[in-house]
C-alpha positions in Angstrom: 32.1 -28.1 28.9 30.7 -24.8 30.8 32.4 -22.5 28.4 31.0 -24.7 25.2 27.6 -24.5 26.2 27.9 -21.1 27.0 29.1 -20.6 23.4 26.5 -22.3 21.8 23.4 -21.0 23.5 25.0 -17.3 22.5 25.1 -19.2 18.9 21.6 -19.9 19.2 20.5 -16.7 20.4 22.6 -14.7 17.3 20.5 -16.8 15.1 16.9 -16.3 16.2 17.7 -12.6 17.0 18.3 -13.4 12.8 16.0 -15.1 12.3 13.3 -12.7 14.1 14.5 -9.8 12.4 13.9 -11.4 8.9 10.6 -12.1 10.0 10.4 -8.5 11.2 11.5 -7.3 8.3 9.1 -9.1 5.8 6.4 -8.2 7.9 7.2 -4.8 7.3 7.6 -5.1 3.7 4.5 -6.9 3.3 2.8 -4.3 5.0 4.0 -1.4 3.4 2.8 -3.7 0.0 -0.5 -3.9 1.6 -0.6 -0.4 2.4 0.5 0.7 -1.2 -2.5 -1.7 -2.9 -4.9 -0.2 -1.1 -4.2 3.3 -1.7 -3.5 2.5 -5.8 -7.2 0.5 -5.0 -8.6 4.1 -3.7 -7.2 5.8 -6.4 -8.2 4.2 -9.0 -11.9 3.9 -7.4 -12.0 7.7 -7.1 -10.6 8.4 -11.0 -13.2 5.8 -12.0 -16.0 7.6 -9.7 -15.3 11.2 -11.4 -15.9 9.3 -14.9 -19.1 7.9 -13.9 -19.9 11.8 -12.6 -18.3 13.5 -15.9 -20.4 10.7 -18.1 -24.2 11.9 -15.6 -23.3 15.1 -16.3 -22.5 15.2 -19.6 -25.5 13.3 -20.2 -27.5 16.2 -18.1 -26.0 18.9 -20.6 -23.4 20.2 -18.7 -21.0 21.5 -20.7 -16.7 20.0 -21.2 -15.9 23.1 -18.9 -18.2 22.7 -16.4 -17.6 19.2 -16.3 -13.9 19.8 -15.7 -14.3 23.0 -13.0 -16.4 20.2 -10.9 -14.4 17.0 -11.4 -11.0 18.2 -12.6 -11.0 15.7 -15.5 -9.3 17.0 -18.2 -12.0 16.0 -21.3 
């Protein structure tokens, strides 16, 4: 009875140490998804921020090559 016992609780343990590094795991792949949203999310912000600039100054007179040496949109 000793020795079964001593079976199953190293049955037990083999499947939460599985069961733990699933949840590890996940967590890490969630996290890294997090990670990669937010930086697509900065990104974008900044592209959509040098528009806005490139559309001021274009609206100021600033010429298509100036426009580009300051914002490095191609136009």
């Amino acid at each position: 009875m000793k020795d079964f016992l001593a079976q199953k609780e190293r049955e037990v343990q083999e499947i939460m140490m599985q069961v733990f590094t699933q949840e590890q795991a996940m967590e890490m792949v969630l996290t890294e998804e997090y990670n990669k949203g937010r930086e697509e999310g900065r990104e974008e912000g900044m592209e959509k921020g040098k528009l806005s600039i490139a559309e001021t100054m274009k609206k100021m007179g600033y010429s298509l090559d100036e426009i580009y040496k300051i914002t490095g949109l191609m136009l």
